[in-house]
C-alpha positions as CSV (number, residue, x, y, z in Angstrom):
1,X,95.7,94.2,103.8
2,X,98.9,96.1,105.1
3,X,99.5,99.4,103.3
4,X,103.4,101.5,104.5
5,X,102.8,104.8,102.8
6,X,106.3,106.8,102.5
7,X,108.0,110.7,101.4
8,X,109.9,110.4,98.6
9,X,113.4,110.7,100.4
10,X,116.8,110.0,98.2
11,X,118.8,108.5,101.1
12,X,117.2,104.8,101.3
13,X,119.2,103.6,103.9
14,X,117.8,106.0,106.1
15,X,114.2,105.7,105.3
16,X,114.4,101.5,105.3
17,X,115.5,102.3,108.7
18,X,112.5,104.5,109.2
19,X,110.1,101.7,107.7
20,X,111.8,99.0,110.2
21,X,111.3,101.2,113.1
22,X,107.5,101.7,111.9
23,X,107.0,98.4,111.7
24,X,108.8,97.1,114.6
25,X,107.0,99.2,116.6
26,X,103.6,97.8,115.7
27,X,102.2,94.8,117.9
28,X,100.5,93.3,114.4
29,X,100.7,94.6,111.5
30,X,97.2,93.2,110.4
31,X,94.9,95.8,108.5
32,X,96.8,98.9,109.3
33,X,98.2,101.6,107.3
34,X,101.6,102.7,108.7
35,X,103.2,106.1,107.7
36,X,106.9,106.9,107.7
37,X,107.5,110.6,107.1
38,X,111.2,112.0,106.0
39,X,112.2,114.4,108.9
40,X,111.8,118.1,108.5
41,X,115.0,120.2,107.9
């Protein structure tokens, strides 16, 4: 199971390209739970 956990964050374009950069980064994304985080301020 493959779990992306993510901040609440009102711009989506933004934080779908968060997600893809998560993912992309990831050799497999088999059993993992990946985190995307919205930036601090």
């Amino acid at each position: 199971m493959d779990i992306i956990a993510c901040t609440d964050n009102n711009n989506l374009y933004r934080l779908a390209i968060r997600i893809n950069d998560a993912i992309c980064a990831e050799d497999t994304l088999e059993s993992k739970v990946i985190r995307v985080n919205r930036p601090a301020i």
